[in-house]
C-alpha positions in Angstrom: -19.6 -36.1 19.0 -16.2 -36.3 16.9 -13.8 -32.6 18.1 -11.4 -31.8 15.5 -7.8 -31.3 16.5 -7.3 -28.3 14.5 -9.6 -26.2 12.8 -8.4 -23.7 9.8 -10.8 -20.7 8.8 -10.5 -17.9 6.1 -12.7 -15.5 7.5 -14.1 -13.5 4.6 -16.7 -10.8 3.9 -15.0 -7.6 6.1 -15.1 -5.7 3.4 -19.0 -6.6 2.1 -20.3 -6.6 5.3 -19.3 -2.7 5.6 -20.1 -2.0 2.2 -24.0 -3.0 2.5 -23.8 -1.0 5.5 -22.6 2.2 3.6 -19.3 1.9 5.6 -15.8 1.9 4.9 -14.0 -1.1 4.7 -12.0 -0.7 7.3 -15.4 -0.5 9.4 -16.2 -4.4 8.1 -12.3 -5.7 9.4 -12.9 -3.7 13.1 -15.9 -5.9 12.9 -14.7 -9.0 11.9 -11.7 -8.6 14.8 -14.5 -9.2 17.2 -15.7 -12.3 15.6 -12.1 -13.7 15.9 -12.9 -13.7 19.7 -15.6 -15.5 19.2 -14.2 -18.3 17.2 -11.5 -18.2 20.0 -13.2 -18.4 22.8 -15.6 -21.6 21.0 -12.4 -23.8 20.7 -10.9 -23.2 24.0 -14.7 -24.1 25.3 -14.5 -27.3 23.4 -11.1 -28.2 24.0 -9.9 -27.8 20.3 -6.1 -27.8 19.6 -5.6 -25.7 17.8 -7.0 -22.8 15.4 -5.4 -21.4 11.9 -6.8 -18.1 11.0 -5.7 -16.8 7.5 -6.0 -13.0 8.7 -3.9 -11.5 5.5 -2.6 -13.1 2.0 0.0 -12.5 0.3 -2.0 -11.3 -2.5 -3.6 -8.8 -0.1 -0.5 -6.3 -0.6 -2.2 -5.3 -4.1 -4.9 -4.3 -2.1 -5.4 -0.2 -2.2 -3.0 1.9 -0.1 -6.1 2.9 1.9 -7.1 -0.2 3.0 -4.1 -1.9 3.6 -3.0 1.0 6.1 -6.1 0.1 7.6 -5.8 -3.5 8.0 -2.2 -2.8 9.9 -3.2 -0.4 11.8 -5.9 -2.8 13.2 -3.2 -5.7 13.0 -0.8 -3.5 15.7 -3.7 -2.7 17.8 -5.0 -6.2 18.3 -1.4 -7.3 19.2 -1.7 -4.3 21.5 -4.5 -4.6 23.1 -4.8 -8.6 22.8 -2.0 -10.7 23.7 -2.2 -10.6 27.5 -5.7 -11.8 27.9 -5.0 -14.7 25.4 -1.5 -15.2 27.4 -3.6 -15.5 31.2 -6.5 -18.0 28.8 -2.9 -20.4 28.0 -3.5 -19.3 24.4 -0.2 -19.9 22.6 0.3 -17.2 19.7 2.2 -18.1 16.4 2.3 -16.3 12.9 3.0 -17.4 9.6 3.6 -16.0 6.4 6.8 -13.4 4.8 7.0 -11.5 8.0 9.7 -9.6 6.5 7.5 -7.5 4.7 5.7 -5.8 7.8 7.1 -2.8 9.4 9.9 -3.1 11.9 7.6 -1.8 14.5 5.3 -5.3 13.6 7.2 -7.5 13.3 8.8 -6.9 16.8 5.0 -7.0 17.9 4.7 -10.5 16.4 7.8 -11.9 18.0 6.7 -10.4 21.6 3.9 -11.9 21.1 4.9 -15.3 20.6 7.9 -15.0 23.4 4.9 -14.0 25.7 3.1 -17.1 25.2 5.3 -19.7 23.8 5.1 -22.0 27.0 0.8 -21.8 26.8 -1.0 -25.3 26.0 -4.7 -24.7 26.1 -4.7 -23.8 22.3 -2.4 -23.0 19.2 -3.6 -19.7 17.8 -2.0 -19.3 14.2 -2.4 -16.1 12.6 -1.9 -16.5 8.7 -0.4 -13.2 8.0 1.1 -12.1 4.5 1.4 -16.0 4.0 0.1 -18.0 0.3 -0.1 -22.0 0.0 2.3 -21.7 -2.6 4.9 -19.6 -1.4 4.8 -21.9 1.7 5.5 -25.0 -0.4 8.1 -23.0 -2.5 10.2 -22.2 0.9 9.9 -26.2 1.4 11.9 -26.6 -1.6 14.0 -24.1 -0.6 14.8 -25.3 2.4 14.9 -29.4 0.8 17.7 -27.8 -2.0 19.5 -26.2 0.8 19.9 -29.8 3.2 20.8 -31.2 0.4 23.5 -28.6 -0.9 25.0 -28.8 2.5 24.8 -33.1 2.5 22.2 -33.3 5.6 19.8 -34.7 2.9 20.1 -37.4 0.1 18.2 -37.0 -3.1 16.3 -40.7 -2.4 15.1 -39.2 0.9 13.2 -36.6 0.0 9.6 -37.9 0.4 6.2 -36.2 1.5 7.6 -36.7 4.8 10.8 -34.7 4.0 8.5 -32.1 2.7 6.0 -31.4 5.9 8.5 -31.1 8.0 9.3 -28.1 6.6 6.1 -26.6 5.6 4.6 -24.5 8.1 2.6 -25.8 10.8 4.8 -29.1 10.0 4.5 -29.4 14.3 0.7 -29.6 14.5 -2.1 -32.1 13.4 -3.4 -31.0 9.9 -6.6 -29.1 9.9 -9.7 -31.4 10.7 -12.0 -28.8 9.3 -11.8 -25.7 7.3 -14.4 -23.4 7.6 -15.0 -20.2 4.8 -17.6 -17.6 5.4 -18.6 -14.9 2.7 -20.2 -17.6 0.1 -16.6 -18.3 -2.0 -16.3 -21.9 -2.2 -12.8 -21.5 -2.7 -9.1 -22.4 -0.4 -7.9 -19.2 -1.6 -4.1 -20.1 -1.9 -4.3 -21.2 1.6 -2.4 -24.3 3.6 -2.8 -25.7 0.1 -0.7 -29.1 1.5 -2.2 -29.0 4.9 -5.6 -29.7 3.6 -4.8 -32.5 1.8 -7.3 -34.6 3.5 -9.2 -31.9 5.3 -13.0 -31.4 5.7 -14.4 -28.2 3.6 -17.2 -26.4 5.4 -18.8 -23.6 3.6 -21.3 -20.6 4.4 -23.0 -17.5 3.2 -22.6 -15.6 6.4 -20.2 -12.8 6.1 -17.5 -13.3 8.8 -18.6 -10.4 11.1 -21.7 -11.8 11.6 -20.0 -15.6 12.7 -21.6 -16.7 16.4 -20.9 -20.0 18.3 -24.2 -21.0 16.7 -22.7 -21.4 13.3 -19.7 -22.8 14.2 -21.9 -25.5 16.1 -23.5 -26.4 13.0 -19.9 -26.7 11.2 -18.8 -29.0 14.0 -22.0 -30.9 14.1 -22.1 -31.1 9.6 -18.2 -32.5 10.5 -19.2 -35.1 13.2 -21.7 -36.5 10.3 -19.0 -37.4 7.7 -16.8 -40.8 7.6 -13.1 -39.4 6.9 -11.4 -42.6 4.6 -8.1 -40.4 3.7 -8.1 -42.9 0.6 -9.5 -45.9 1.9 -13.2 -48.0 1.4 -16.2 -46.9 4.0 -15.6 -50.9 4.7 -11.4 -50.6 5.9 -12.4 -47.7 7.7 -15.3 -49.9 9.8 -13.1 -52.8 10.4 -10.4 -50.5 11.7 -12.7 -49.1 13.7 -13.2 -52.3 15.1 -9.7 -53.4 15.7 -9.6 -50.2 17.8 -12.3 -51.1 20.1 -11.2 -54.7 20.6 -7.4 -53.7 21.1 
């Protein structure tokens, strides 16, 4: 069966989960921090590369005060209380996103956290964390304007090449597969470049409820499909063949 390389998910329906339970909020997000571990532990079983979690939008600041607190809260105690275990499993750590709007206290969290496990191999976590497609594009620009303000970069070589190299995760394969749970069929403002060419997988189950069953039947619904990034059903065959023969 076809792996993917990288999988991205936006793990969604915390919040309904607690809410038909007559919980709080913050109740559905402790939940769904469990379910991470199981979507980590299923790719470093299957070998997968690497795994993009979009854990907190940019939007998600307009969220109330309440909930938001909560959400750090939980956000400091799983880089508390998590980073070894995924350090001694060769789990590398990375975040994306504005960090500059956490707290001091955070941030510093975040960048322990990926000095602790920058030499691991076994899988690329990426947390998504006060990060939006667009904004991630827009600091591309940025950064495109600036090489070429400073003459590292001529106006004729600024290509889609010139652009992924500096869009976030510019260093890793783009997402196979992106997996939503919580019924949305929707990217949400998320890796809105990197899933150019990128298998949509959709389901109603709310994200504390995820098991390695369901992200089986993602992997097995993603084996099923031919992937012609632009091309006929017929190139793709005959390339195929080339690559068997070579």
């Amino acid at each position: 069966m076809t792996i993917p390389r990288h999988i991205a998910v936006i793990m969604d329906g915390n919040g309904r989960w607690a809410e038909r339970r007559k919980r709080p909020r913050a109740i559905g997000h402790r939940a769904g921090a469990r379910a991470v571990n199981v979507c980590i532990d299923f790719c470093l079983e299957r070998g997968i590369e690497a795994l993009t979690l979009f854990a907190f939008s940019s939007e998600n600041w307009g969220r109330p005060e309440e909930e938001v607190g909560a959400l750090m809260k939980l956000f400091m105690g799983a880089l508390e209380r998590e980073v070894d275990e995924l350090d001694r499993r060769g789990v590398r750590v990375r975040f994306i996103g504005e960090r500059e709007r956490f707290s001091a206290a955070i941030s510093e969290r975040m960048n322990a956290a990926e000095r602790q496990t920058q030499a691991n191999t076994r899988l690329n976590l990426v947390i998504a964390a006060s990060y939006g497609g667009r904004q991630d594009i827009a600091q591309a620009a940025r950064a495109i304007a600036a090489d070429v303000a400073a003459g590292r970069l001529q106006l004729h070589e600024i290509d889609e090449q010139a652009v992924a190299a500096r869009m976030s995760l510019a260093d890793l394969p783009a997402p196979d597969l992106f997996i939503r749970t919580g019924g949305d069929h929707r990217i949400s403002n998320f890796l809105l470049w990197q899933l150019a060419y990128t298998e949509l997988w959709f389901t109603d189950l709310l994200w504390p409820e995820l098991d390695a069953a369901t992200l089986q039947r993602a992997l097995e619904d993603f084996a099923q499909r031919e992937r012609r990034f632009g091309l006929t059903g017929a190139q793709i065959a005959g390339q195929a063949m080339e690559n068997t023969s070579a």
